[in-house]
C-alpha positions as CSV (number, residue, x, y, z in Angstrom):
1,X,0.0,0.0,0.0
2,X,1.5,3.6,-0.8
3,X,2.1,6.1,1.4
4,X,-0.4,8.9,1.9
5,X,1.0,12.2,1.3
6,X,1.0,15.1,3.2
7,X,1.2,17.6,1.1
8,X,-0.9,16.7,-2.5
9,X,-0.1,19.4,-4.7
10,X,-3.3,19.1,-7.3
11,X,-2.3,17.8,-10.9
12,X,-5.0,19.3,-12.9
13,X,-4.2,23.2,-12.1
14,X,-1.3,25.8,-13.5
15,X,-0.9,27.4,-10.3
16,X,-2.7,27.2,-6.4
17,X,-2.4,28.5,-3.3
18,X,-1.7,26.0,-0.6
19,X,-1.9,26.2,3.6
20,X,1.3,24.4,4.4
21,X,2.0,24.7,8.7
22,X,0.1,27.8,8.9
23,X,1.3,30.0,6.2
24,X,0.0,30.8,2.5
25,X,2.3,29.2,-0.6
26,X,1.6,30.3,-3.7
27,X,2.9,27.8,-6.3
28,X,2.6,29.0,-10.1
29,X,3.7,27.8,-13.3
30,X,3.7,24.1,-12.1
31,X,3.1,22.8,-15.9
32,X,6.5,23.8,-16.8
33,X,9.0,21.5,-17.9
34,X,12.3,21.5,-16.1
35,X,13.9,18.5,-17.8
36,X,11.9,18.0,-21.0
37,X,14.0,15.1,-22.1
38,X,12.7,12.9,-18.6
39,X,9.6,15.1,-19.1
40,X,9.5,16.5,-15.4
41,X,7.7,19.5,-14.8
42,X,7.9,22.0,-11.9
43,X,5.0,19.8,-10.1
44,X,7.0,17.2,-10.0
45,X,9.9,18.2,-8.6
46,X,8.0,20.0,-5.7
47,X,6.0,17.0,-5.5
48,X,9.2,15.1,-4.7
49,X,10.5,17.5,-2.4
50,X,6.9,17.7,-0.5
51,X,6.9,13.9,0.0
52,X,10.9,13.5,1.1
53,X,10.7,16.6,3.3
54,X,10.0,14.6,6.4
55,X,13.9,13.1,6.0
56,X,15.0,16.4,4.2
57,X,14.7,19.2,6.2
58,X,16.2,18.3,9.4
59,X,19.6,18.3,7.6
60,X,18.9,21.4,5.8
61,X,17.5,23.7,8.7
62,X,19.7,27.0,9.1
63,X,21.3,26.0,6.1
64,X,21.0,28.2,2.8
65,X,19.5,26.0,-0.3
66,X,19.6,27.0,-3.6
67,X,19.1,25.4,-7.0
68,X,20.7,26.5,-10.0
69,X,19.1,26.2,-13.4
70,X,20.5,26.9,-17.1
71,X,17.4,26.8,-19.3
72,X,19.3,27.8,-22.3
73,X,22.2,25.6,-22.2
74,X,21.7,21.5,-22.7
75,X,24.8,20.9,-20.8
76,X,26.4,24.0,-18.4
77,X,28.8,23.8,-15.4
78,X,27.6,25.7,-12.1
79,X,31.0,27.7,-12.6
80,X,29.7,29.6,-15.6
């Protein structure tokens, strides 16, 4: 049997508001594809990071997290 989710961020709409511990989160653009080749959208990815947060973000509290993208380039180093 899976694993109910905590968080269920809606497949069938662009962008929603959600009440996540208290506090208003607006999520837009979720259709968007952030690897088109493995066909992973923006949903996804915050899908993913909804459902492994319980593990997750005890090693990232007080901890700066960011996440670089090159949309324009099919192959770029985080140097450039």
């Amino acid at each position: 049997m899976p694993a109910t989710r905590a968080i269920r961020i809606p497949e069938n709409e662009s962008d929603v508001e959600l009440t996540i511990g208290g506090k208003r989160v607006k999520l837009t653009n979720l259709d968007k594809l952030f690897w088109r080749d493995a066909g992973i959208t923006k949903r996804d990815l915050l899908q993913y990071y909804a459902d492994v947060s319980p593990a997750l973000l005890p090693h990232l509290r007080d901890r700066a997290m960011v996440m670089k993208r090159y949309p324009t380039a099919r192959r770029a180093s985080a140097s450039s």
